[in-house]
Phi, psi and omega in degrees: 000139224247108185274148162236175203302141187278119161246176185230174144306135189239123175255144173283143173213169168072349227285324177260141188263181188243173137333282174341300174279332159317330173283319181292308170354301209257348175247049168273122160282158173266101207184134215276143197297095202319191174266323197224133187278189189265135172328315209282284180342304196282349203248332207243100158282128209262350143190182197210166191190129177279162172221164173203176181201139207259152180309291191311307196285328163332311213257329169309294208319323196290336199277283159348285179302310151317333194256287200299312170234080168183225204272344153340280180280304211245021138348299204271327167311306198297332174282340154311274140032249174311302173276008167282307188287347178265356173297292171326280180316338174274339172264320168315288171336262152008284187306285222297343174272326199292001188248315208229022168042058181196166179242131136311108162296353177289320202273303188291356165263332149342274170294321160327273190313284212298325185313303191286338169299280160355277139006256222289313166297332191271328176229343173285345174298309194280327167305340193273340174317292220298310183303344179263326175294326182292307192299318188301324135350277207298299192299345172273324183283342150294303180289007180070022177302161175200150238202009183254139191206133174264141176256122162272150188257085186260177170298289197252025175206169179244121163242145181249108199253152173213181165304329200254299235204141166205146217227137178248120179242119167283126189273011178241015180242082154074023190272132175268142157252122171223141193275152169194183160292351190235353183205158156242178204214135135278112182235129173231125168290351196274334192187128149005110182344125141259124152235148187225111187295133169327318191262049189243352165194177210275197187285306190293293185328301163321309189278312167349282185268016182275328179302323188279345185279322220284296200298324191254346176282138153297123167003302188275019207213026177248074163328060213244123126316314173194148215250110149009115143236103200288140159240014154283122165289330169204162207272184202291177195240140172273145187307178184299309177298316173265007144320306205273332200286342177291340183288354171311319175263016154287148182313108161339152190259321181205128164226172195213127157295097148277136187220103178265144193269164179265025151272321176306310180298299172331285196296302178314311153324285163321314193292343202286313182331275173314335156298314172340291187296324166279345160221029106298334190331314188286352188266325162296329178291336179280316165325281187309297176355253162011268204294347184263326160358288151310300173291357183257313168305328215240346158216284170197164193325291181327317180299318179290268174337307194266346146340290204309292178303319185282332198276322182296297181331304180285337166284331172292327179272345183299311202278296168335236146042274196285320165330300183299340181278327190289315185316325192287288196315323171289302179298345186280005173253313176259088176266002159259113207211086158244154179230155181228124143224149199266118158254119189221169192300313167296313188191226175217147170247158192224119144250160197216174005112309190259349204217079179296313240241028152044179163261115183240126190246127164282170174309300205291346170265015206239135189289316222176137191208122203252128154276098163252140177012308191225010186202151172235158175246167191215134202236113159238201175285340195246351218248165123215127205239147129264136164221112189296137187314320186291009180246002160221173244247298159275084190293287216297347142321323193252328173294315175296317180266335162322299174307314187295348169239017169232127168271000000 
């Protein structure tokens, strides 16, 4: 899946244009783009604008990219596919009771697996688009990515600039363009997505920068699903949130040194190991299902059952297990395995040793927050944290504020 670019905050400058430059705008010719632009050209940008992208428009963009180069696009083929072969397969069957009065168990397994395949390319492709997009979403916006920027307009490149990060797109080295009603989308293998959500610009800002996409992209590197509709009347503002991320770096109300021992480091790897795994469980489970089905059809129950049991068995210990060897293994190379973590008023931040710029779970992501005998846990969708009690120094202090941001 096709990532965009780790931004920061950005102050806008230039944003209203002169006269001046609306005119040169407007006199862009049509007219397809050499291999190398002219210096001059390349150096004067011809209009500029912010953008920014919402959890919901992340998960367009994934959707959007998919159907055109991903798991999507070849959905339809496979489903093609699938009912040719599960048709063939279903007359086989057919023949085989009518000539030899008996069911095949292969061919009724046969058909199960393509049905269930079929399921799944029909409604599981796009929940698994939309859930990888979210996390990859939720997990950039934690690490303190931001996704607000200004867009340049140049004759044959796009450039996207911020505070943090800034992506340069030559529009004449292979860059795809796609259209749609709510965004328009840039793609290059060389560098990182640029998108631009409908409600980031205006009318004239879209025929702008679309005559310019229109002159250095080829036809055939043109994507339009459907022709734009910008709802911005003017341009955008940075949002409340990204408002919000220099306060992150304000003094913390309580922070804590955590220094995990290596039974600690373990045992946290196994239980994190073991959530995993339960919810895969039903994808595994369908797996183990199949084969034991099969060998139960093809010898007898007893057999199917331990088929069943030995392929779940082996997956819990692969995922259970191998966590805890890695977990070990790390710590015997790094054996001081500390962590900072912050508790403010926005969440909580996690910095480690290797992730100065931390991990941020706001309050409103954190599901659940557990007391146990010697530890409390703090529970999201992406996150799972333990902090053992003998690392903090005032529990009930920390518990009190803990309470006071968890409904």
């Amino acid at each position: 899946m096709i990532q965009i670019m780790e931004e920061g905050d950005h102050e806008m400058d230039n944003l209203n244009q002169p006269d001046e430059k609306i005119e040169e705008q407007n006199q862009i010719q049509d007219q397809p783009a050499p291999e190398d632009a002219p210096e001059q050209a390349a150096s004067e940008w011809l209009m500029s604008f912010p953008v920014d992208i919402s959890r919901e428009e992340f998960v367009r963009f994934n959707m959007i990219v998919s159907t055109v180069n991903g798991l999507l696009k070849i959905r339809k083929g496979q489903l093609v596919l699938n009912v040719v072969l599960g048709a063939i397969s279903l007359m086989m069957l057919l023949s085989e009771i009518y000539v030899y009065r008996k069911v095949d168990p292969v061919l009724v397994l046969l058909l199960i697996f393509i049905f269930g395949a079929g399921c799944m390319l029909m409604f599981g492709a796009k929940a698994h688009v939309r859930r990888s997009a979210e996390r990859s979403y939720d997990r950039s916006r934690m690490d303190g990515q931001s996704y607000y920027g200004l867009i340049k307009v140049y004759p044959f490149r796009i450039e996207k600039q911020s505070s943090r990060a800034s992506v340069s797109m030559n529009l004449s080295n292979e860059t795809v363009y796609i259209e749609s009603h709510d965004m328009m989308v840039l793609l290059s293998k060389q560098t990182p997505a640029i998108v631009i959500p409908a409600r980031c610009v205006t009318q004239q800002d879209a025929e702008l920068f679309r005559k310019v996409i229109f002159s250095a992209v080829p036809p055939t590197r043109q994507k339009i699903n459907a022709r734009l509709i910008p709802t911005a009347t003017q341009h955008i503002t940075p949002s409340e949130t990204e408002a919000d991320q220099t306060a992150w770096e304000e003094e913390a109300a309580i922070r804590v040194e955590v220094d995990y021992t290596r039974e600690e480091l373990v045992k946290m790897a196994s239980d994190t190991a073991l959530r995993s795994y339960m919810k895969i469980l039903p994808y595994y489970s369908i797996m183990s299902m199949i084969a034991a089905l099969m060998f139960g059809l093809l010898y007898n129950l007893g057999i199917g059952i331990a088929i069943y049991i030995l392929i779940n068995g082996g997956l819990f210990g692969f995922q259970f297990f191998g966590s805890r060897m890695r977990a070990g293994k790390l710590y015997d190379h790094f054996p001081q395995s500390r962590i900072s973590v912050a508790f403010t008023d926005f969440g909580i931040q996690i910095r480690t040793p290797g992730n100065l710029n931390g991990i941020r779970l706001e309050w409103k992501a954190v599901t659940r927050a557990v007391e146990r005998p010697n530890d409390v846990e703090f529970f999201s969708q992406t996150v799972f944290l333990r902090i053992p009690k003998r690392c903090v120094s005032d529990f009930n202090a920390l518990k009190e504020f803990i309470n006071s941001r968890i409904n």
